[in-house]
C-alpha positions in Angstrom: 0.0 0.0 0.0 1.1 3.5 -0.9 0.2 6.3 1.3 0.9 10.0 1.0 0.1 12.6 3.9 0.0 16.1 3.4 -0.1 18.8 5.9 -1.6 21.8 5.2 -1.1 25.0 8.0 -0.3 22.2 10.1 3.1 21.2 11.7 4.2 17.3 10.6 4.2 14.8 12.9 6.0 11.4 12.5 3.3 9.9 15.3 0.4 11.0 13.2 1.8 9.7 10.1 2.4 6.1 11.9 -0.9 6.3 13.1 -2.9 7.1 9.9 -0.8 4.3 8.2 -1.9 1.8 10.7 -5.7 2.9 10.3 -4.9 2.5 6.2 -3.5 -0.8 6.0 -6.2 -2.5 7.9 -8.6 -1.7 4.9 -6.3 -3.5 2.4 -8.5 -6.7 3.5 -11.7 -5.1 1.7 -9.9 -4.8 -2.0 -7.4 -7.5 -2.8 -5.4 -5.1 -5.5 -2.6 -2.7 -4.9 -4.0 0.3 -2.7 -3.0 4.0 -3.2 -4.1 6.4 -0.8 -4.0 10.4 -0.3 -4.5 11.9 2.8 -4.8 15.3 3.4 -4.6 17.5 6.8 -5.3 20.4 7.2 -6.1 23.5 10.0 -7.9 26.6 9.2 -8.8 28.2 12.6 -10.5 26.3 14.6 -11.4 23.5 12.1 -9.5 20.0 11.6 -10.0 18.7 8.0 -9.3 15.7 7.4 -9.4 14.5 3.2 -8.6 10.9 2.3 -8.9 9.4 -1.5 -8.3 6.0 -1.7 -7.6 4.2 -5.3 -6.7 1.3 -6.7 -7.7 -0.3 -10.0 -11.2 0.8 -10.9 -12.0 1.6 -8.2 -11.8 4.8 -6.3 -13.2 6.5 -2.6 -13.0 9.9 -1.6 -13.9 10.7 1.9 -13.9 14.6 4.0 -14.8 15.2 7.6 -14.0 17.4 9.8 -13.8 18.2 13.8 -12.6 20.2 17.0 -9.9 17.4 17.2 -7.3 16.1 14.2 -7.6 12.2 16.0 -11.1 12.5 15.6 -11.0 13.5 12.2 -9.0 11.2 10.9 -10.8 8.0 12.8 -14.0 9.5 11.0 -13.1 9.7 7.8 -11.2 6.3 7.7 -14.3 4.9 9.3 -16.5 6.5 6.3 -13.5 4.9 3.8 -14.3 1.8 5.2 -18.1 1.9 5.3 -17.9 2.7 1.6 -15.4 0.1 0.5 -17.5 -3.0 2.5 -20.2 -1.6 0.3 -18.3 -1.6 -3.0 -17.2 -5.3 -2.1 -20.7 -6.4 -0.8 -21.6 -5.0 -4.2 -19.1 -7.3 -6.1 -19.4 -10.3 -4.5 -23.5 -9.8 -5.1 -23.1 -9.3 -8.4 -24.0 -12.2 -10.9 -23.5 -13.4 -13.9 -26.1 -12.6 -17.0 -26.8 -16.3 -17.1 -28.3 -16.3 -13.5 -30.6 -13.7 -13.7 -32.7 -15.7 -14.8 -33.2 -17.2 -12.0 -31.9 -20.7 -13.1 -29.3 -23.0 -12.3 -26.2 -21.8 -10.9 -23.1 -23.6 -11.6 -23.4 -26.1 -8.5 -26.2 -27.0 -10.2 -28.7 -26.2 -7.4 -31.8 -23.8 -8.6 -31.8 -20.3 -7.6 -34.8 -18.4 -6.0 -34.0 -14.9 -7.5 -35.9 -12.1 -5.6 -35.9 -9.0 -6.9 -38.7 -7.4 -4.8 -35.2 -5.8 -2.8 -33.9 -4.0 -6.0 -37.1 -2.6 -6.9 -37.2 -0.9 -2.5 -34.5 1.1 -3.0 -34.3 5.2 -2.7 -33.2 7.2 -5.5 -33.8 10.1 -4.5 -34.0 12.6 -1.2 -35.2 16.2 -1.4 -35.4 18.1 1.7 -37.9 20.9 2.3 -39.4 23.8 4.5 -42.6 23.1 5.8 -44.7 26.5 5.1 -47.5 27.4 7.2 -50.5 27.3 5.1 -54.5 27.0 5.1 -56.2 24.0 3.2 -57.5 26.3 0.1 -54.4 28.0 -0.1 -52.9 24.1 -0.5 -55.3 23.2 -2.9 -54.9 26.4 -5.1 -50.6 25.6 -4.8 -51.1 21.9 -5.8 -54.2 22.7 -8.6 -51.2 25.1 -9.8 -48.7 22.7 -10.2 -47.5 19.2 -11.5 -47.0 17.8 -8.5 -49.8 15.1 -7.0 -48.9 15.8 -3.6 -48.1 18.9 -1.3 -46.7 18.4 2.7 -47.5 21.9 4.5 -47.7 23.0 8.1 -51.5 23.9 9.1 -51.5 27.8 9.8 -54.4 27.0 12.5 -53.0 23.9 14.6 -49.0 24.1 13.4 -49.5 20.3 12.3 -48.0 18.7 9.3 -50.5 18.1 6.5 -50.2 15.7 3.0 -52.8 16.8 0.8 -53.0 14.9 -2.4 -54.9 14.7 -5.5 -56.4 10.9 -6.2 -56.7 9.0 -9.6 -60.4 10.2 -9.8 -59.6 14.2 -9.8 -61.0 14.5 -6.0 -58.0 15.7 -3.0 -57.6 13.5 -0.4 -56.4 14.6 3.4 -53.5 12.8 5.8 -53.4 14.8 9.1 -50.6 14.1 11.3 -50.5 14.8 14.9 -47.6 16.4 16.6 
């Protein structure tokens, strides 16, 4: 494994650089090919940034975090590396070959129960929003004035959250949630 430290506003210290190669070479055991990895230090003020890119072939992991304490940054980010290259391996040693997607035999011979209900429950995408106070009619008039099929809004009477959404049939239907 190759690993390069730079210091940035920050003194060098031979302890640190020990110490960040230790962390490193215990995630050789997630990718069996030669490992190259960047790590970069740096203090601005009172912040402690800690930047580590991690590549070997084909593959490559870029991690950032930052805290009061260097230590602290550094476990962090190495423990975000890691997270992401059990997932990249998980991901290869899950991925199969075209002729058993089928769902047939495998090459031991015994027949594969393929389920693919957990590919199609994934998330792809995240959008996060302001919940504006708001009466009903003014929630109808934003949704009738828009694409959307849906609106989540904050009651301006009782400060709860409200879904208000428009059904196959034209008519809006109400979720009230109590908080």
């Amino acid at each position: 494994m190759q690993i390069s430290v730079t210091f940035r506003n920050t003194g060098s210290e031979d302890w640190f650089k020990d110490y960040i190669t230790e962390r490193l070479k215990k995630l050789q055991k997630y990718i069996d090919k030669p490992l190259e990895a960047h790590v970069v230090l740096s203090v601005e003020k009172f912040r402690n940034v800690a930047e580590v890119k991690v590549s070997a072939r084909g593959v490559n992991i870029n991690g950032k975090e930052e805290a009061k304490d260097m230590q602290l940054a550094v476990d962090t980010v190495i423990d975000k590396i890691e997270r992401q290259m059990k997932k990249h391996k998980e991901k290869l040693r899950g991925h199969k070959s075209n002729t058993a997607k089928g769902g047939g035999m495998t090459s031991s011979g015994v027949y594969e129960d393929m389920d693919e209900e957990p590919a199609r429950l994934r998330i792809v995408e995240t959008k996060k929003m302001v919940l504006r106070p708001m009466s009903l009619d003014e929630a109808i008039m934003e949704i009738e004035g828009s694409k959307n099929r849906f609106i989540i809004y904050r009651d301006s009477g009782s400060e709860n959250i409200h879904v208000i959404y428009r059904r196959d049939d034209g008519a809006y239907a109400l979720i009230e949630a109590n908080s």
